[in-house]
C-alpha positions, 0 to 999 in steps of 0.5 A, a space after each residue: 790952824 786945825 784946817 790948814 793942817 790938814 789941807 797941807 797932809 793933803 799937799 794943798 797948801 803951807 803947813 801954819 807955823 806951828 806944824 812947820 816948827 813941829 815938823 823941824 824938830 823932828 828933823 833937827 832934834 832942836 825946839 825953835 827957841 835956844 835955851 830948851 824947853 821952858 823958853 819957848 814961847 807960851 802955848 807954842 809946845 802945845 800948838 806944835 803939839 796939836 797941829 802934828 796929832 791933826 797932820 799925821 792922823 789926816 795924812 793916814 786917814 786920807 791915804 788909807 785903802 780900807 777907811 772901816 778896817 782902819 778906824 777899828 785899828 787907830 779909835 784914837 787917831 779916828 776921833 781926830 779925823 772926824 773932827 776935821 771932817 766936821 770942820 769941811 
């Protein structure tokens, strides 16, 4: 779910359910499942969660124009990116 993340970030591909899910709520201000937040499905919160920290911290990783300047300004988005520069 981790790779696939960010190979959408990137325009390579469909976002995994979770992301999709995460970035409907955004747009829609609604989880997936009616009832709110206790009757969504166990995990998905998290998943959701996840997926959208790797997505948004890729998406500014990759499109920044001073990678140096822009790990100092964001430590904590950059411990993201390089974990899914381990994963290749």
């Amino acid at each position: 779910m981790i790779r696939a993340a960010a190979q959408y970030a990137e325009g390579k591909g469909p976002p995994p359910p979770p992301l999709r899910y995460a970035l409907q709520a955004q747009v829609y201000h609604a989880l997936p499942e009616a009832g709110g937040l206790r009757d969504q499905p166990a995990r998905l919160l998290n998943q959701m969660a996840a997926c959208y920290n790797v997505y948004a911290a890729w998406k500014e990783f990759r499109f920044a124009s001073n990678k140096v300047e822009w790990k100092k300004a964001h430590p904590e988005l950059w411990e993201i990116a390089k974990e899914v520069l381990k994963l290749g």
